[in-house]
C-alpha positions in Angstrom: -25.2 -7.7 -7.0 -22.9 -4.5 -7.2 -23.8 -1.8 -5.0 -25.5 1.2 -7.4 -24.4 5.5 -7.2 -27.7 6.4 -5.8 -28.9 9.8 -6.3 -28.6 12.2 -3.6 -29.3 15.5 -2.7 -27.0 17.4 0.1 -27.6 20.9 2.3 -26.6 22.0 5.2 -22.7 22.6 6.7 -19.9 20.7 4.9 -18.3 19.9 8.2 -21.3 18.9 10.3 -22.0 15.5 11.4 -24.1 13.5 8.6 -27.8 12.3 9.0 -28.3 10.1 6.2 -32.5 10.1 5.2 -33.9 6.8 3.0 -37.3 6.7 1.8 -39.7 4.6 1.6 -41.0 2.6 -0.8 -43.0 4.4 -3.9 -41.6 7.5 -2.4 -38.6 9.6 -3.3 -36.2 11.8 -1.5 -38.7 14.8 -1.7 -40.7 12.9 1.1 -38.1 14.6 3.5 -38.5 18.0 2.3 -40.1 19.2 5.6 -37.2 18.3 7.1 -34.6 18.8 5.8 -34.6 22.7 6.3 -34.4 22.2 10.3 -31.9 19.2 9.8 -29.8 21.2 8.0 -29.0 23.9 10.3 -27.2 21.8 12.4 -26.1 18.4 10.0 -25.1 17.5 6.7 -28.1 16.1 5.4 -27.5 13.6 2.5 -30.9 12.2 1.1 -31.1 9.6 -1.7 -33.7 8.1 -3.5 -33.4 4.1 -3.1 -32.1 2.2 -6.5 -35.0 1.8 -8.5 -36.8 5.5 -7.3 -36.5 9.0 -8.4 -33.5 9.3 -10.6 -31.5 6.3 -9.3 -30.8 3.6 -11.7 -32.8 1.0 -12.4 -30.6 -2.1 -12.4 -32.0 -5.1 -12.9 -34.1 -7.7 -10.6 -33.9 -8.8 -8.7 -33.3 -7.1 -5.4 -32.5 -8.3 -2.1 -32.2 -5.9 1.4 -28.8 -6.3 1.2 -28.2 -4.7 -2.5 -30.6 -1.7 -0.6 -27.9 -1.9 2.2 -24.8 -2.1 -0.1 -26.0 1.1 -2.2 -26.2 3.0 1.1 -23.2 2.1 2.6 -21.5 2.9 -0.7 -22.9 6.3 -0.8 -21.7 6.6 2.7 -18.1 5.7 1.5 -19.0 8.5 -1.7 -19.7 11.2 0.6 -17.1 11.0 2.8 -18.2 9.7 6.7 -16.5 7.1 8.9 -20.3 7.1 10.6 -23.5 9.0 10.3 -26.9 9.1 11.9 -29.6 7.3 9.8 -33.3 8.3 9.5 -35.4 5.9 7.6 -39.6 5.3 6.7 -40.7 2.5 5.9 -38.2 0.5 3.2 -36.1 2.9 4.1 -36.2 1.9 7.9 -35.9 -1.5 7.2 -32.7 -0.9 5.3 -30.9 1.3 7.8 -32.2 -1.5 10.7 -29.9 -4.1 8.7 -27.2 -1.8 8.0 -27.4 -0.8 11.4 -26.7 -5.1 12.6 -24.2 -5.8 9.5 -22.2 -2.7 9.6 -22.6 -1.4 13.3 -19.1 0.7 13.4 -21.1 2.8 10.4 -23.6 4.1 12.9 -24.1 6.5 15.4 -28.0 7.1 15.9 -30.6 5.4 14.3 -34.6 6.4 13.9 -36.5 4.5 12.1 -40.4 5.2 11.5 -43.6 3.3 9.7 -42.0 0.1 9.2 -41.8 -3.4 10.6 -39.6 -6.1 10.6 -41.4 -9.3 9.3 -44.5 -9.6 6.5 -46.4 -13.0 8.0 -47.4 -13.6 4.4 -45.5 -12.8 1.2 -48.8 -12.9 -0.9 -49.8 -9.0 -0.8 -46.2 -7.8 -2.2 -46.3 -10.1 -5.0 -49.5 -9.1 -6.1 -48.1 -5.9 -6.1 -45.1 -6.5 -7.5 -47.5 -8.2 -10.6 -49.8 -5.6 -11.1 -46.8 -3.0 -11.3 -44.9 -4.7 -13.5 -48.5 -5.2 -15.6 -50.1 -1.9 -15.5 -47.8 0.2 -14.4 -47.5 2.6 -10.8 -49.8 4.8 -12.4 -52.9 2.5 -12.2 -51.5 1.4 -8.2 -50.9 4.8 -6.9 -54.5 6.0 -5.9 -55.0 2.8 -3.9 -51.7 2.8 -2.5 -51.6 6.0 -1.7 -55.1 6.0 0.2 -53.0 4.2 2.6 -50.0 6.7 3.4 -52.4 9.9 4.9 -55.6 10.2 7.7 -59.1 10.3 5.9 -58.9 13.9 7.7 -55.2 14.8 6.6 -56.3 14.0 2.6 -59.5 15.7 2.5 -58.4 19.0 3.9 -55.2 18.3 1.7 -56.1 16.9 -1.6 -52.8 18.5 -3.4 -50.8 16.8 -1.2 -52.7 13.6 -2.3 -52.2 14.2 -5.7 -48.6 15.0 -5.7 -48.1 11.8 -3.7 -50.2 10.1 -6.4 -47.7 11.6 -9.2 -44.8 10.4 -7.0 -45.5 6.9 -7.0 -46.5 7.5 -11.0 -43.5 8.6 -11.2 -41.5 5.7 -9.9 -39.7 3.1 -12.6 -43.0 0.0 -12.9 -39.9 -2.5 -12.4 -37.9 -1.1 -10.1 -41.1 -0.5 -7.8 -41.9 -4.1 -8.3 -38.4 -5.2 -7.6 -38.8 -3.7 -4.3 -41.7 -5.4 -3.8 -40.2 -8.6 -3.9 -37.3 -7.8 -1.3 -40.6 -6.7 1.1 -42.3 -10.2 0.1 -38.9 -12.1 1.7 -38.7 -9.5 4.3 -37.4 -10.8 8.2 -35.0 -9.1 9.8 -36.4 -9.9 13.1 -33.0 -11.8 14.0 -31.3 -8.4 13.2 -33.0 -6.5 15.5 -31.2 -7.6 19.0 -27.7 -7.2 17.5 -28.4 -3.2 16.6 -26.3 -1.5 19.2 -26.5 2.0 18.1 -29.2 4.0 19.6 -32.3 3.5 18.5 -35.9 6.1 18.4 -38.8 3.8 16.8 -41.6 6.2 15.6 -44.8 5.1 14.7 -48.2 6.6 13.0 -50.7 6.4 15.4 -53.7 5.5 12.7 -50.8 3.2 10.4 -52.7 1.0 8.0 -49.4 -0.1 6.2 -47.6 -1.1 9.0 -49.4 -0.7 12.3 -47.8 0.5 16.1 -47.8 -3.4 16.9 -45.2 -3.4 14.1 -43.1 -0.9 15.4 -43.5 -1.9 19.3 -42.1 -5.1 18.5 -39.1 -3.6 17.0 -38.3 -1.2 20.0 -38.6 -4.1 22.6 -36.1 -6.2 20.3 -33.4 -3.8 20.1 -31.7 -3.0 23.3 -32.6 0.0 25.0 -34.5 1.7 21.9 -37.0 4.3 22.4 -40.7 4.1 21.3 -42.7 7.1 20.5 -46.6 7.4 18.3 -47.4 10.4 16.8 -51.0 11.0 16.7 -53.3 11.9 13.4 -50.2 10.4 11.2 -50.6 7.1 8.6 -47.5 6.1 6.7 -46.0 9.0 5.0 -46.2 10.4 8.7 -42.8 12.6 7.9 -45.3 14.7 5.4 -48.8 14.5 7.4 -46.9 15.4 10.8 -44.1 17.4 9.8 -43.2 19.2 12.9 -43.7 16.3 15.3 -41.4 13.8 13.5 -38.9 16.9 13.1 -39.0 17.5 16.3 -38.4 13.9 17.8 -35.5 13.2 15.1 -34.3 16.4 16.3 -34.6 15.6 20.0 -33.0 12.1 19.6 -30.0 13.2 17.3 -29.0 16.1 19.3 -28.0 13.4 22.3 -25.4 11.9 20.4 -22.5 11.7 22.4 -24.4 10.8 25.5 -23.1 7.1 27.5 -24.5 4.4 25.5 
């Protein structure tokens, strides 16, 4: 499939380096709005909803991880960088960890967060995938969402809830499912030990979606990544810890440069 014009948003200096945020799946580019304040001061922050989300087209299904590659690497081209850092969540991580082995000269630091590199069973996403194409994200997004913030996290914060509830709502009922199905084929686990660039693997201490064993087993598979957990996070950690997963994209970005 041709690669899609995803749509982006842009801040920061013209002439900084680029950090390049995906989201994850159900989620826009307004996931990364915590960060992208403190990202920008110091980067060109280009974040894009992934074809199918926000106001990227819809194209049709299906999907593979490689069309989610191809659209990123296009807007890469679009935008103007010979390499950029890459900070993904979820789907988002998992396409940056392939672009990341296909198209290694693209990269310069990586960080990837709330994801995992293999589903054992296909089963769950294509249940999804049905039920969205069937009733629609609207009728998902409470129980999905129940799953991306701490019991704590959404009863002290049930407008975040909500708005996360309307985000998913919000997202096209076939491109969601469309990106269902690339997560029921999902394993890049042969990927993993041919990512050179280096690598901070973040997880959600209290992860549901896809737990700390998920993203353990990707920092011991790529070569010299780093593993952190940030406590009292789920999925959407980027919005229930916002300063912690600042801070630690922050810390591992700002090394670039550094011996490999």
């Amino acid at each position: 499939m041709t690669a899609v014009a995803v749509s982006y948003s842009e801040a920061g200096p013209a002439d900084a380096p680029v950090v390049l945020l995906s989201n994850s799946l159900g989620s826009t580019r307004s996931m990364w709005d915590a960060q992208v304040p403190a990202l920008a001061e110091r980067f060109r922050v280009i974040s894009y909803d992934a074809r199918g989300h926000g106001t990227s087209p819809v194209p049709p299904a299906p999907y593979t991880l490689d069309d989610l590659v191809d659209d990123a690497v296009a807007l890469l081209d679009q935008v103007g960088p010979a390499r950029a850092h890459l900070v993904g969540l979820s789907l988002g991580a998992m396409t940056f960890l392939r672009l990341a082995a296909r198209h290694p000269e693209r990269v310069d630091r990586l960080v990837v967060m709330c994801t995992t590199a293999y589903y054992s069973s296909p089963d769950s996403w294509l249940d999804r995938a049905h039920r969205s194409r069937t009733e629609g994200t609207g009728a998902i997004a409470p129980t999905v969402v129940s799953r991306w913030f701490t019991p704590g996290f959404a009863a002290r914060r049930p407008d975040v809830v909500t708005a996360a509830e309307a985000m998913l709502a919000g997202v096209d009922d076939e491109g969601y499912a469309a990106c269902c199905d690339v997560l029921a084929e999902l394993d890049i686990r042969a990927d993993l030990p041919r990512i050179g660039a280096p690598t901070l693997v973040l997880s959600g201490a209290q992860d549901l979606a896809t737990p700390p064993q998920d993203q353990r087993a990707i920092a011991d598979a790529i070569p010299g990544a780093e593993y952190r957990t940030v406590d009292d996070a789920a999925h959407l950690a980027a919005i229930e810890q916002p300063t912690a997963i600042t801070d630690a994209i922050l810390g591992h970005l700002d090394t670039a440069g550094d011996a490999r």
